[in-house]
NURO-686137 format. One record per residue: x, y, z of N, C-alpha, C in turn. Coordinates in steps of 0.05 Angstrom, whole numbers. Example, Ala and Ser with C-alpha at 12.3 -4.5 7.8 and 13.67 -1.06 7.14 Angstrom:
2
264,-114,156,246,-90,156,264,-66,156
257,-45,142,273,-21,143,258,1,157
END
This chain:
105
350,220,818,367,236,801,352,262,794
361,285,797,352,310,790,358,307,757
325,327,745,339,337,720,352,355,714
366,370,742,387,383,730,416,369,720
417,341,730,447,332,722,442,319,706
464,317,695,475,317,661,469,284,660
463,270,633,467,248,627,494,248,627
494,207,631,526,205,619,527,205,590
560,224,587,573,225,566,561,247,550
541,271,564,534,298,555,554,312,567
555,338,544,564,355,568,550,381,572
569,390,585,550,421,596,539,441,572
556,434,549,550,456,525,524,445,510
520,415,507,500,405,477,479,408,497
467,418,478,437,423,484,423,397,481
424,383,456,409,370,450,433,345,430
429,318,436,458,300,435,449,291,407
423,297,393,425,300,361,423,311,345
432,339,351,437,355,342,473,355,314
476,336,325,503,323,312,509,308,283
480,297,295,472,273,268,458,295,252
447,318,248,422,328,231,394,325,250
390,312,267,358,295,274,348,331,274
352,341,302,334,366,308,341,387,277
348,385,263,344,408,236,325,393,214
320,370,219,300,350,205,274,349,214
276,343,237,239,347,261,244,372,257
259,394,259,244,421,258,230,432,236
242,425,212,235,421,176,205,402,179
206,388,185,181,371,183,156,383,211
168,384,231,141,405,243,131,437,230
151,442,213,144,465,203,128,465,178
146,446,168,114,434,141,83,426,156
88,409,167,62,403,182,49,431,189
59,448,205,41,472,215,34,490,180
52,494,170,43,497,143,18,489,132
22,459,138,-3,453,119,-29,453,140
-16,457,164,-51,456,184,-61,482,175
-47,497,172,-51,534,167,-73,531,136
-67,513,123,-74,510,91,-97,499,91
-97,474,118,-125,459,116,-150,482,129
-139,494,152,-155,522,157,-171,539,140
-144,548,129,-162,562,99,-183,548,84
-173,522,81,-190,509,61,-221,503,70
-219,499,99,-243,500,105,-264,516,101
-253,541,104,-265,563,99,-274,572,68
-255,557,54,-267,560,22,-282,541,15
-289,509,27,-306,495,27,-328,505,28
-339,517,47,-359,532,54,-371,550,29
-350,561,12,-362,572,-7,-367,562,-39
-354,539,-34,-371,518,-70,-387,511,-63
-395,507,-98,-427,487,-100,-425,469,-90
-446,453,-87,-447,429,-85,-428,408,-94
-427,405,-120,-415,388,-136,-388,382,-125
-371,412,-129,-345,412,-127,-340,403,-98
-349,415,-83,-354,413,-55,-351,374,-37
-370,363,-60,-364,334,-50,-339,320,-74
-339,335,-89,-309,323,-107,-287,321,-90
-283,346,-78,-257,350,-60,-265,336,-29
-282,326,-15,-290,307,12,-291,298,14
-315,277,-5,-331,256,3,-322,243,-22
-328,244,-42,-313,230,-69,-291,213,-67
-265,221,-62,-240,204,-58,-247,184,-39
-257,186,-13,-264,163,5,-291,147,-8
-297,150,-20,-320,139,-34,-313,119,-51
-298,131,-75,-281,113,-87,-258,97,-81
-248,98,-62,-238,80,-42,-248,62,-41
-264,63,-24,-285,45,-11,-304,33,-36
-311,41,-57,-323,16,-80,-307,3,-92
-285,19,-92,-260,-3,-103,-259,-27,-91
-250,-23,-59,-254,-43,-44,-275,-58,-52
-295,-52,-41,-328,-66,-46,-324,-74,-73
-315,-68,-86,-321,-84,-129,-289,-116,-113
-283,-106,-110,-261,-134,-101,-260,-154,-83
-266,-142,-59,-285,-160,-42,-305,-179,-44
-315,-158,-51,-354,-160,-59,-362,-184,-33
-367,-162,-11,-382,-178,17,-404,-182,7
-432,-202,26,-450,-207,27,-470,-181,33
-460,-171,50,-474,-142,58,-456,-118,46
-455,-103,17,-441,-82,17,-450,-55,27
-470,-48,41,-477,-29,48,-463,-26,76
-459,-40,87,-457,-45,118,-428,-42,111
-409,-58,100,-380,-63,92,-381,-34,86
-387,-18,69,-384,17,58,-378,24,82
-404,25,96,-402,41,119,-382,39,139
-372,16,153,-356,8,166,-326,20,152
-324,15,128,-308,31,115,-297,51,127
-312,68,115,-317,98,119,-312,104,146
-328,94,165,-324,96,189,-302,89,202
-279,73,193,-266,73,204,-237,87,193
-231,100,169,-221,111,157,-222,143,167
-251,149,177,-263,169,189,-236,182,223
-240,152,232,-231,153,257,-196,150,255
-190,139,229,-155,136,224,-159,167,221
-166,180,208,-160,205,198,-161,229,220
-185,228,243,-182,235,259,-168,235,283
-150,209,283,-124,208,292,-103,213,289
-93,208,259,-74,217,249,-71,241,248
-90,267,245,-95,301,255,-90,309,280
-102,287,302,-93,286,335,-65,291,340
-50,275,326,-21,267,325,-9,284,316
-13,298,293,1,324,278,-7,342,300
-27,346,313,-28,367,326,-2,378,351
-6,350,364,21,352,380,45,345,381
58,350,353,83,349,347,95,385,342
END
C-alpha cells in the first residue's frame, strides 16, 4: 500500500482524523509548554553558573538529597551510603531520560 492512499474511512480533506476530538490543539499546547520550559531550563543554566555556592546546591543537589534521606531514614538499609548512591544514580538516569523524551516530542 502506498502512503499516498487514504486510510479507510478518511477523506481527502482531514488532515489529521483527531483533529475532531481536540487531540492535535492539546499535543500542540503541551509541546509548546514543553519547548517553553526547555528555553527556561537553558537560561537557567546559565544563571547557575553565576551563584554562590550555597544557593547554587539549594536549587541541584539539595532536593535529590533530601529525597534520598528521607528514603534512607525509612528504610534504613544495612549499607546507607551505597543505597544514597544508587539512589541518586538512578534518579540521575530517570531524569536523563525523561529530558531524552521531551526532547523529541
Amino acid at each position: 500500500m502506498e502512503p499516498e492512499q487514504l486510510l479507510e474511512g478518511q477523506t481527502p480533506g482531514s488532515e489529521n482524523p483527531h483533529s475532531e476530538y481536540g487531540l492535535t490543539e492539546n499535543v500542540e499546547r503541551i509541546v509548546e509548554n514543553e519547548k517553553i520550559n526547555a528555553e527556561k531550563s537553558s537560561k537557567q543554566k546559565v544563571d547557575l553558573q553565576s551563584l554562590p555556592t550555597r544557593a547554587y546546591l539549594d536549587q541541584t543537589v539539595v532536593p535529590i538529597l533530601l529525597q534520598g534521606l528521607a528514603v534512607l531514614a525509612k528504610e534504613r538499609p544495612p549499607n546507607p551510603i551505597e543505597f544514597l548512591a544508587s539512589m541518586i544514580f538512578l534518579l540521575f538516569h530517570f531524569m536523563c531520560t525523561y529530558y531524552a523524551i521531551l526532547r523529541l516530542l
